[in-house]
C-alpha positions, 0 to 999 in steps of 0.5 A: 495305544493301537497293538501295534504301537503296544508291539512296538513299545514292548520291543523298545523295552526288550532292547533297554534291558537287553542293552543295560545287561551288555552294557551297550549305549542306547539312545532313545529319543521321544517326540511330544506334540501339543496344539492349542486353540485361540482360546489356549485350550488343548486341542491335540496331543501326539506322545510317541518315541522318534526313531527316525535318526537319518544318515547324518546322525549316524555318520556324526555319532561314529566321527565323534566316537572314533574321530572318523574322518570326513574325507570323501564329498561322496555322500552316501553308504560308506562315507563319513560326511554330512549334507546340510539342509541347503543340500552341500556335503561338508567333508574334507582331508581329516576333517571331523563332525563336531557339534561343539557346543549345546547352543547349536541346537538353540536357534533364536526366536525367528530363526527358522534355519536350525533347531527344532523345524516344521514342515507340510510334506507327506513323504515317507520317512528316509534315512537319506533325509537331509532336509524337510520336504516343504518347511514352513517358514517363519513369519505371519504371512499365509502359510507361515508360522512364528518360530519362538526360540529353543529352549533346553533343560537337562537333568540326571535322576539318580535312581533310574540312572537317566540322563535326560535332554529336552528341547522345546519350541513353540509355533504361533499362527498368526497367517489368517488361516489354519496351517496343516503340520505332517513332519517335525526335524531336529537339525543341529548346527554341525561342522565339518573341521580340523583344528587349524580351520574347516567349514563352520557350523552348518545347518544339519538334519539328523531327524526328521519324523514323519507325522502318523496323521496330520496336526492342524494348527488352527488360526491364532492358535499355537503349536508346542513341539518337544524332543526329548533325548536321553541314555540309561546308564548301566548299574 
């Protein structure tokens, strides 16, 4: 581990504590990576916390917690909406953010829509990120790689008083040539509504993680993408 990522760790820690002492919720989020050749040997691995929650996981954390309303279609600082990844602001009179079910994150095998996606861009991380820069498709044409579907598991340890999510996705090469990876984005499936009706789920980045150096996948070999999201409960 580089000083820096050491530095880094050791203030995530200071803000645990700090945050199971003042009893302040505290999310933390991790992102696994695993690439494995033809021959299924692991070739690459990238263990390391994402924090780069972008404007709609904010805004969605505050309407779920307080019922802020999504009235403005102004997106932006100060407003209470959310873009989804095809670039529409989801608001409307009273309208709510609601995931409304864990399957929003499930998105079948082939679809590349939601759920866990991969892409090749390069730009830096932004908190005004609604979608990646350049996704890679699904499929086994050039530059394309096969989406299996999402998984998650959820378990709750007692003695530390964790409550853990992980969702999991893997991606197949099968396109004739390696394919290089630079962002990974969790985008949920969100809705903006009221009770009587509103707009329904939509395709919603709230992460998306820079890469710090590009993972290759190599031809017929296979990417494993993990995000793991849990809370501490105080004691």
């Amino acid at each position: 581990m580089s000083k820096r990522l050491g530095n880094e760790e050791a203030r995530y820690e200071k803000l645990k504590k700090l945050s199971e002492e003042l009893r302040i919720p505290t999310f933390e989020a991790f992102l696994q990576l695993e690439v494995r050749g033809r021959d299924g040997a692991v070739i690459r691995q990238i263990n390391r916390r994402s924090h780069s929650w972008v404007r709609n996981a904010y805004n969605w954390l505050l309407s779920q917690l307080v019922g802020a309303p999504a009235n403005d279609s102004t997106f932006g600082a100060g407003y209470v909406n959310i873009k989804n990844t095809g670039g529409s602001v989801l608001s409307g009179s009273n309208y709510r953010l609601d995931l409304r079910s864990p399957s929003n994150y499930l998105a079948g095998a082939g679809d590349a829509s939601f759920g866990i996606q991969v892409g090749a861009g390069t730009n830096p991380d932004s908190f005004e990120d609604y979608a990646l820069q350049t996704q890679i498709p699904h499929g086994v044409s050039s530059g394309q790689l096969s989406h299996t579907e999402v998984t998650r598991a959820e378990s709750y340890d007692a003695p530390t008083k964790v409550y853990r999510v992980e969702m999991l996705r893997y991606f197949n090469n099968n396109s004739g040539a390696d394919i290089d990876v630079n962002e990974v984005g969790l985008a949920p499936k969100i809705s903006a509504s009221v009770d009587s009706g509103g707009y329904a789920p939509s395709p919603t980045l709230v992460a998306r993680d820079k890469l710090p150096s590009t993972v290759t996948v190599p031809n017929t070999g296979q990417l494993k993408v993990t995000y793991v999201i849990q809370l501490t409960y105080p004691a």
